[in-house]
C-alpha positions as CSV (number, residue, x, y, z in Angstrom):
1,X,55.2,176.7,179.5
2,X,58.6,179.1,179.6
3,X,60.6,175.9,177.7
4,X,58.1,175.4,174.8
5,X,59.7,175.9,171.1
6,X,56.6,176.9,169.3
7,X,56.8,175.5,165.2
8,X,59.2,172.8,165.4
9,X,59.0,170.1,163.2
10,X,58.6,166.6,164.5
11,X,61.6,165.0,166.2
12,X,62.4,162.0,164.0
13,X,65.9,162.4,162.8
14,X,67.9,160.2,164.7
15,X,71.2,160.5,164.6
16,X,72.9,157.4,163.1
17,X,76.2,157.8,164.7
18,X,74.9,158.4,167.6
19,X,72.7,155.4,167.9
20,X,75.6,153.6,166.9
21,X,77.8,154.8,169.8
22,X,74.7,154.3,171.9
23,X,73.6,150.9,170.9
24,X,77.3,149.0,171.7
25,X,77.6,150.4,175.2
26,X,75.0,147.7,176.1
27,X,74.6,144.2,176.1
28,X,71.5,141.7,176.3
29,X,72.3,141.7,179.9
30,X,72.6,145.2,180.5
31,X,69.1,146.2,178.9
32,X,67.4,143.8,181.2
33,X,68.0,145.9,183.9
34,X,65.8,148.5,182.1
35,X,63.0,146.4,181.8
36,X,59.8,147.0,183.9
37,X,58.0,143.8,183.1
38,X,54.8,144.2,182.1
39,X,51.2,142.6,182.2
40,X,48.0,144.8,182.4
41,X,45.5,142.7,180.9
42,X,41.9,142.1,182.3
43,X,42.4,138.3,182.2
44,X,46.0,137.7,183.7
45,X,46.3,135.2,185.8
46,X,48.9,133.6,188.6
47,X,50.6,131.3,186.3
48,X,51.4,134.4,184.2
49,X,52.6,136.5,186.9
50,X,54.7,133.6,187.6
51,X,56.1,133.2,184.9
52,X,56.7,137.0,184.8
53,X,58.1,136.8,188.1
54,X,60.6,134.3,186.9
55,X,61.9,136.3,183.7
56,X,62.3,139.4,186.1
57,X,64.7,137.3,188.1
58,X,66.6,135.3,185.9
59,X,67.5,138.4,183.5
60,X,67.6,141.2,186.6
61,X,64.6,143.5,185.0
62,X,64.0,146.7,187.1
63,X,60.4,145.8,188.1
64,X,57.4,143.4,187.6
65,X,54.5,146.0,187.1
66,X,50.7,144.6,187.5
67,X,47.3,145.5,188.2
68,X,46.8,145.5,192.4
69,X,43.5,143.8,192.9
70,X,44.6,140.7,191.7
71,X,47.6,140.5,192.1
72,X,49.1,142.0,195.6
73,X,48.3,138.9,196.9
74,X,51.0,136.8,195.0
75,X,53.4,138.9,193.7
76,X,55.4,140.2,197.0
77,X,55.3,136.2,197.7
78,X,57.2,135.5,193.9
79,X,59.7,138.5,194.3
80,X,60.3,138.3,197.6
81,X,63.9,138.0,198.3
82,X,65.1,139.1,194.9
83,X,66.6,142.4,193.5
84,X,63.1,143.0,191.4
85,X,60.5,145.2,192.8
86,X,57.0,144.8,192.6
87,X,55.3,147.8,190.1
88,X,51.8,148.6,190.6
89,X,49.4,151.1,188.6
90,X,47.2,153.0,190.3
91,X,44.1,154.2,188.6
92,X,44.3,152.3,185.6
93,X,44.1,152.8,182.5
94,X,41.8,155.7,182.7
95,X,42.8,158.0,185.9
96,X,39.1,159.1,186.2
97,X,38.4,158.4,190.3
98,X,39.2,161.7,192.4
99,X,42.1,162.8,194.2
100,X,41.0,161.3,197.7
101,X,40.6,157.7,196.2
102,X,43.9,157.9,194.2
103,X,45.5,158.4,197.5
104,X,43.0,156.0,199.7
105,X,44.3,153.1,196.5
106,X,47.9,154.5,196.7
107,X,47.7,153.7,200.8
108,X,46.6,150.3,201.1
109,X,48.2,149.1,198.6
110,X,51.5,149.8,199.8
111,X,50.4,148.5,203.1
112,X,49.1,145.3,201.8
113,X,52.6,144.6,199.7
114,X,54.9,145.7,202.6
115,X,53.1,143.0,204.8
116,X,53.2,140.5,202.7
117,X,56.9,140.7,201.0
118,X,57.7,141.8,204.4
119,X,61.2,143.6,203.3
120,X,60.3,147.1,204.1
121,X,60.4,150.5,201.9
122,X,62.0,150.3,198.8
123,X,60.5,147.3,197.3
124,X,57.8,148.7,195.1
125,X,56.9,151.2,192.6
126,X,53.5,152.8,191.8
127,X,52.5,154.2,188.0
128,X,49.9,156.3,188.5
129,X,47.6,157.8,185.9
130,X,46.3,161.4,185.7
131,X,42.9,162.5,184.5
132,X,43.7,164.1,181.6
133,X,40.3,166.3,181.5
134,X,41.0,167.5,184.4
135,X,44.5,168.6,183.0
136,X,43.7,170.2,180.2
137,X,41.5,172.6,181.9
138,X,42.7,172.9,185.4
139,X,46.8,172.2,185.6
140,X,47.2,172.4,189.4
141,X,44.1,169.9,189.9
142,X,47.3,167.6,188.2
143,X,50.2,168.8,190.3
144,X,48.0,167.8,193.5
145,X,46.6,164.2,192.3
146,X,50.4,163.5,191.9
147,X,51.6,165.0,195.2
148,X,48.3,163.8,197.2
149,X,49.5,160.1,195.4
150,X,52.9,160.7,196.1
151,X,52.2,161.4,199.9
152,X,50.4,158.2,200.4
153,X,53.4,156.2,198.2
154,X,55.2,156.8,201.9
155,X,58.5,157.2,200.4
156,X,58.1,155.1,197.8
157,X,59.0,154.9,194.0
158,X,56.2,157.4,191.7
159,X,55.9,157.2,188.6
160,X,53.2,159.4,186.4
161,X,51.6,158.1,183.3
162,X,50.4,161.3,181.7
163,X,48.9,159.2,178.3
164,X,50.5,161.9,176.0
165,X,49.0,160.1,172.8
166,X,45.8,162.2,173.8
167,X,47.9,165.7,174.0
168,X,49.3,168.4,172.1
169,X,52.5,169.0,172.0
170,X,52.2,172.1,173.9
171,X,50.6,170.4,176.5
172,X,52.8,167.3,177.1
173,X,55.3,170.2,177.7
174,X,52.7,171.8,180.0
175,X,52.5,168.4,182.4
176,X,56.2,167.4,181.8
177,X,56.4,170.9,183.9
178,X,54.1,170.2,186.5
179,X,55.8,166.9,186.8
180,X,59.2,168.3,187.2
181,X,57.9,170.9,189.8
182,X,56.1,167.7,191.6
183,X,57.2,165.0,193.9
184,X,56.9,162.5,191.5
185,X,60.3,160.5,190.7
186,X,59.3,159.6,186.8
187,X,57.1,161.1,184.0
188,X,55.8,158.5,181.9
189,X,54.0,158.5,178.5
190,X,51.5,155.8,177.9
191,X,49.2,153.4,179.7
192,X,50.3,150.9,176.8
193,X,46.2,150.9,175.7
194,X,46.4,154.4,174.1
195,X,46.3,155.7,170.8
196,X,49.4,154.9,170.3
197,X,52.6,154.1,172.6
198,X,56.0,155.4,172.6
199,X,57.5,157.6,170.2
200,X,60.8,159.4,170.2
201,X,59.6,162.6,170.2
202,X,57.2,162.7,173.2
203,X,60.1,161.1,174.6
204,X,62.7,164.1,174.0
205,X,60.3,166.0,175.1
206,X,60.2,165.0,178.4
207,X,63.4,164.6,179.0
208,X,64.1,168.0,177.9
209,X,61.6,169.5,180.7
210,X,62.6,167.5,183.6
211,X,66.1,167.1,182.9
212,X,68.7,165.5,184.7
213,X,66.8,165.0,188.3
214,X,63.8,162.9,187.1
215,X,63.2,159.7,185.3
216,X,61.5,159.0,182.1
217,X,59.9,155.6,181.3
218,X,58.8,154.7,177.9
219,X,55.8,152.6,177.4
220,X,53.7,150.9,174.6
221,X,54.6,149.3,171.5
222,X,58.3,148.4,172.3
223,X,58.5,144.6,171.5
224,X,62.0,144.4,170.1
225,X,66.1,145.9,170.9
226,X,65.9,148.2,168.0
227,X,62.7,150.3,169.2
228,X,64.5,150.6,172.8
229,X,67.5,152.4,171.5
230,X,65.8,154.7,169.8
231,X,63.5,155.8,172.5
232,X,67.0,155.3,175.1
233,X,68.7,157.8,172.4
234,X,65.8,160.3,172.6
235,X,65.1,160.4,176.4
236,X,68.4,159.3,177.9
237,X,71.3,159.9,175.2
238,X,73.8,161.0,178.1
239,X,75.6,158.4,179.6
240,X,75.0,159.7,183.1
241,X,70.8,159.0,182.3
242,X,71.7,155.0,181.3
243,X,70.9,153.9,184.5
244,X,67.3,152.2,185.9
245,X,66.9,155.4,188.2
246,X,66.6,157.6,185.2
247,X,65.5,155.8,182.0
248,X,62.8,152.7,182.0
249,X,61.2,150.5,179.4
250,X,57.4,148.9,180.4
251,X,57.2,145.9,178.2
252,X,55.1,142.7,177.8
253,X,57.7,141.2,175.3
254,X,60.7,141.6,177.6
255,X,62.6,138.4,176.0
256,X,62.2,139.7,172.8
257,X,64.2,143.0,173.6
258,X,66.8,141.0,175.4
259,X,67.1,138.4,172.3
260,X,67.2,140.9,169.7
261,X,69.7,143.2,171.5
262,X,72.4,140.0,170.4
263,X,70.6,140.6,166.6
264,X,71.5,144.4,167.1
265,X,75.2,144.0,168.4
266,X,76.0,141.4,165.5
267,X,75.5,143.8,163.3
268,X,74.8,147.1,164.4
269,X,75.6,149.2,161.8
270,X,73.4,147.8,159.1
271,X,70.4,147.8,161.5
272,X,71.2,151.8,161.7
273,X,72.0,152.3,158.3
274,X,68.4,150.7,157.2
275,X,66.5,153.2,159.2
276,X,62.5,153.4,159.1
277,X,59.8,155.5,157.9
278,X,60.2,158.9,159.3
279,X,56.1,158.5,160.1
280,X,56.3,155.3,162.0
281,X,57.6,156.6,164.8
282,X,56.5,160.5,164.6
283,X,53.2,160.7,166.4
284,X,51.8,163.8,164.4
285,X,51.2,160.3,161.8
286,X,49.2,158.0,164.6
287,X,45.7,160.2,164.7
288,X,43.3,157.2,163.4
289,X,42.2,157.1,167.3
290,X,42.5,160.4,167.8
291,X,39.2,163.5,168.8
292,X,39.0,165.5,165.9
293,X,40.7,168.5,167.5
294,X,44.0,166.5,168.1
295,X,43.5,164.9,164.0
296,X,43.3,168.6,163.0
297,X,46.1,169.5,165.0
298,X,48.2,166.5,163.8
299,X,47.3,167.1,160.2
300,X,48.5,171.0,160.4
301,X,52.0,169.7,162.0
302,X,52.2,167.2,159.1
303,X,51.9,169.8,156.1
304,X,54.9,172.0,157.6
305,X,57.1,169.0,158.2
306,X,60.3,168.0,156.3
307,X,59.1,164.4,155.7
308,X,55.4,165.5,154.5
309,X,56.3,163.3,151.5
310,X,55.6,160.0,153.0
311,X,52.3,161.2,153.5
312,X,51.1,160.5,150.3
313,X,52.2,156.8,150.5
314,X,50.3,155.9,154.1
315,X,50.1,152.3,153.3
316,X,53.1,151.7,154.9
């Protein structure tokens, strides 16, 4: 963990200027492309995914990402033709099956999608999910899940959900590393049903360990324009990361980012200037889900950092 900055306080000082600078480069229309459109839900059904498939199209999102099993079978049909590609997640949400069944999963469905869109490579995207026990005792048991999935992806887009809401900080450095040294093409934070989603500062943090050559995708919790650009200014503030290749947003809400991007342009400054609660989006604040070890460790980070004020008002 050579990059680690041991003792630094939370990273949730945004920089207003620079959000502002950040914010009126886009348009509605150019944060769609960002968009991986999301629905993971036990009970979602074809007209759903339709309808899914539709938004994806008509507003150019990135991806429409799904659970396989039920839904390999319809979506190549939907997106077939289009510039969207069809996102999968493989061992989801939990990432508990071995390494052999990650890649046996990762195999057919890429055969199955192929077949039946029927365009060739290129077309998909797979989020896979890492065991996370196995990580925190044993980091090479995750650099070879995410290589053995990656070999089976056959070329194709990999992204790794590493579910940071259930790590330390030291250790979201520790698999942002074995990311970066992997074959992966994107480190991503949250299976959107953990303790909490994403935050700027697991965000930075990524970015800052697998630099320029990676992607990072945000997911969980970001339902409007607002929460975008601050998780775009953490992980992608360089113009040369604003592009679908480097930076993503999973989302369930994707017309409500679009619409309130228009909100956001129309009067950006005052949307900066009103801020938020340093502790909403710090996730040393998020521990009511959390083991006791990671509350402890939460708490400790809390009492040494320069918004420790707010914690004595945590109705908010």
């Amino acid at each position: 963990m050579s990059q680690f900055i041991p003792n630094r306080p939370p990273l949730v000082d945004i920089n207003k200027e620079e959000l502002i600078q950040l914010i009126k480069r886009f348009t509605p229309e150019k944060l769609a492309h960002f968009i991986d459109v999301t629905d993971l839900k036990a009970d979602t059904q074809e007209p759903k995914m339709k309808k899914m498939a539709e938004w994806a199209i008509t507003h150019h999102c990135a991806s429409v990402c799904v659970n396989p099993v039920e839904s390999a079978d319809i979506l190549p049909v939907l997106l077939k033709g289009s510039g969207v590609k069809n996102c999968y997640v493989i061992d989801f949400p939990l990432g508990k099956i071995d390494i052999d069944s990650k890649a046996q999963q990762t195999e057919h469905v890429v055969k199955k999608n192929r077949e039946l869109r029927g365009e060739g490579k290129g077309k998909m995207e797979l989020d896979m999910v890492i065991n996370v026990g196995r990580f925190k005792r044993d980091h090479k048991y995750a650099l070879d899940e995410i290589n053995a999935v990656c070999q089976a992806a056959d070329g194709e887009l990999v992204k790794v959900i590493v579910r940071s809401s259930e790590l330390t900080e030291e250790e979201v450095w520790a698999i942002s590393e074995i990311v970066a040294e992997s074959k992966a093409d994107f480190i991503k934070n949250s299976t959107g049903m953990d303790a909490f989603g994403a935050l700027p500062d697991h965000m930075w943090i990524m970015r800052q360990v697998v630099g320029n050559t990676k992607g990072v995708k945000a997911s969980g919790g970001i339902s409007d324009a607002m929460t975008a650009m601050r998780l775009m200014w953490a992980a992608a503030k360089d113009p040369s990361l604003q592009t679908p290749d480097k930076f993503r947003f999973g989302s369930s809400g994707p017309l409500a980012i679009i619409s309130t991007m228009g909100w956001l342009l129309h009067n950006t400054e005052g949307w900066v200037e009103a801020g938020i609660i340093p502790c909403i989006i710090c996730p040393y604040h998020h521990t009511s889900k959390h083991r006791v070890d990671l509350r402890e460790y939460s708490n400790k980070r809390c009492q040494v950092c320069q918004h420790k004020e707010f914690r004595k008002h945590k109705d908010f």
